[in-house]
Residue, then its C-alpha position, 0 to 999 in steps of 0.5 A: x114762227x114768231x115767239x115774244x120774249x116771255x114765251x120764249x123766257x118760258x121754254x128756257x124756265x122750262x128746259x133749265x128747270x127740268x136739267x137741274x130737277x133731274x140733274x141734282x135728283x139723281x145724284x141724290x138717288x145715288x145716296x137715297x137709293x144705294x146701287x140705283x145709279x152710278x156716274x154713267x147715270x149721272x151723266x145720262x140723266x143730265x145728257x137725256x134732259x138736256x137732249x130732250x128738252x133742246x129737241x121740244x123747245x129748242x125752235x121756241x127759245x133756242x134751247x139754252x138752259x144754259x147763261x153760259x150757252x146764252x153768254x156765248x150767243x150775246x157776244x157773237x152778237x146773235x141774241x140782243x141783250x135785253x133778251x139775254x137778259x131776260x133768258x139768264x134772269x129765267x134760268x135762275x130762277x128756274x135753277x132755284x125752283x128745281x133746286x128747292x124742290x129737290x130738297x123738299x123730296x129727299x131726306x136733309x141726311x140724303x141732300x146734305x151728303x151730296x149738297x143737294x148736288x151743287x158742283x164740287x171739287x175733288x180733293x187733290x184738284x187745285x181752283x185753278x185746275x178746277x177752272x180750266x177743267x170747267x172752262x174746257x168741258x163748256x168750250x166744247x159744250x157751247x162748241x157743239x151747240x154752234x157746230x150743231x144747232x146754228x152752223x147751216x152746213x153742220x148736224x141738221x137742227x132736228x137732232x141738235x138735241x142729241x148731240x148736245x145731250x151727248x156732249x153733257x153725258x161725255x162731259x160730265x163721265x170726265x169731269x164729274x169726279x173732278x169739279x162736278x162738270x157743272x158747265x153751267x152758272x144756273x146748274x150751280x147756283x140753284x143748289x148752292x143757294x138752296x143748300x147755302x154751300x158757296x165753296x169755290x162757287x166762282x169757278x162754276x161762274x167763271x169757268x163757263x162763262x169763259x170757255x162758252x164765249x171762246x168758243x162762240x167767237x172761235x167757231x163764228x169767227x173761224x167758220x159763220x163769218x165769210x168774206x166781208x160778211x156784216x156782223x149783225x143778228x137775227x130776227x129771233x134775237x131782236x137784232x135787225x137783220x140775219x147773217x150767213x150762218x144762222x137757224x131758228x135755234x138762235 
């Protein structure tokens, strides 16, 4: 079924929006409601909403959420830019909404204490460590995400949700006490602009961005592309014609 462009940016306000809501409302619970969640639930509670909202709409938009996810389908040249676009231009503002909504529920004490969950680094963590930390648990992300939910020969596209989902929740109990196991541009500027909290904010752009495009090309290249195959696009993507390797999830 076919979906022009502002459906499908919909479903990705949708998807991102809920990722952040859910995501920064529970690591505010942590303070607003001592004892009611811990890093486990931390990570299922961004894992869960990732999983769910991929499994809803993932047919319509693809189920990014993610610029980096969506950076990651641009240079593998199975979104067109102007789409891209237009989905990076939603998952920001759908961050920002979440993100602010988020403050307008919880207490300042109980938003200030954890920066309205923006993405941090540990104390003893260098930037640099920071980056590569980020780079590596979005390499796997958009890794999974290729494995999963275009690959033709991989996961069936009916539970790509899961492991998705998964792949945040393991994520995120490495890295979360690390950077924040942000893993995605959208996921941090929301509550960094909400909160006005721009420490180290490149690295949450940066680091993404760069483990998402190499594993993109790493996995098209290594597994999507046979033997002289043209590198075009998908009839989803606004790109003319499909290739060996692509689903409905593009």
């Amino acid at each position: 079924m076919e979906y022009e462009p502002l459906r499908r940016a919909f479903a990705e306000f949708v998807g991102t929006f809920a990722l952040v809501f859910v995501g920064c409302g529970a690591i505010a619970s942590v303070v607003g409601v001592p004892g009611s969640l811990t890093l486990v639930g931390v990570s299922l509670a961004h894992g869960l909403a990732i999983a769910v909202m991929v499994s809803a709409v993932g047919h319509i938009s693809g189920g990014h959420f993610n610029p980096a996810v969506t950076f990651g389908f641009l240079v593998t040249r199975r979104i067109a830019p102007v789409l891209a676009a237009l989905y990076w231009a939603t998952q920001l503002v759908a961050a920002v909404a979440a993100a602010a909504l988020v403050k307008w529920i919880y207490p300042d004490a109980v938003t200030d204490a954890v920066k309205l969950g923006a993405p941090t680094l540990h104390a003893g963590i260098s930037t640099g460590a920071g980056l590569v930390v980020e780079a590596i648990l979005t390499f796997f992300l958009a890794w999974v995400v290729f494995a999963s939910a275009v690959d033709p020969g991989g996961t069936f596209k009916s539970i790509a949700g899961l492991a998705i989902g998964l792949t945040i929740t393991l994520d995120i109990l490495m890295g979360g006490p690390v950077t924040g196991a942000a893993m995605n541009p959208a996921r941090a500027f929301g509550p960094e602009l909400i909160q006005n909290d721009w420490t180290n904010a490149w690295i949450w752009y940066v680091g993404p961005l760069a483990g998402a495009g190499l594993a993109a090309l790493a996995y098209d290249w290594l597994y999507l592309r046979g033997p002289g195959t043209a590198v075009v696009g998908t009839p989803e993507s606004g790109i003319d014609e499909p290739r060996p390797g692509e689903t409905a999830l593009s």
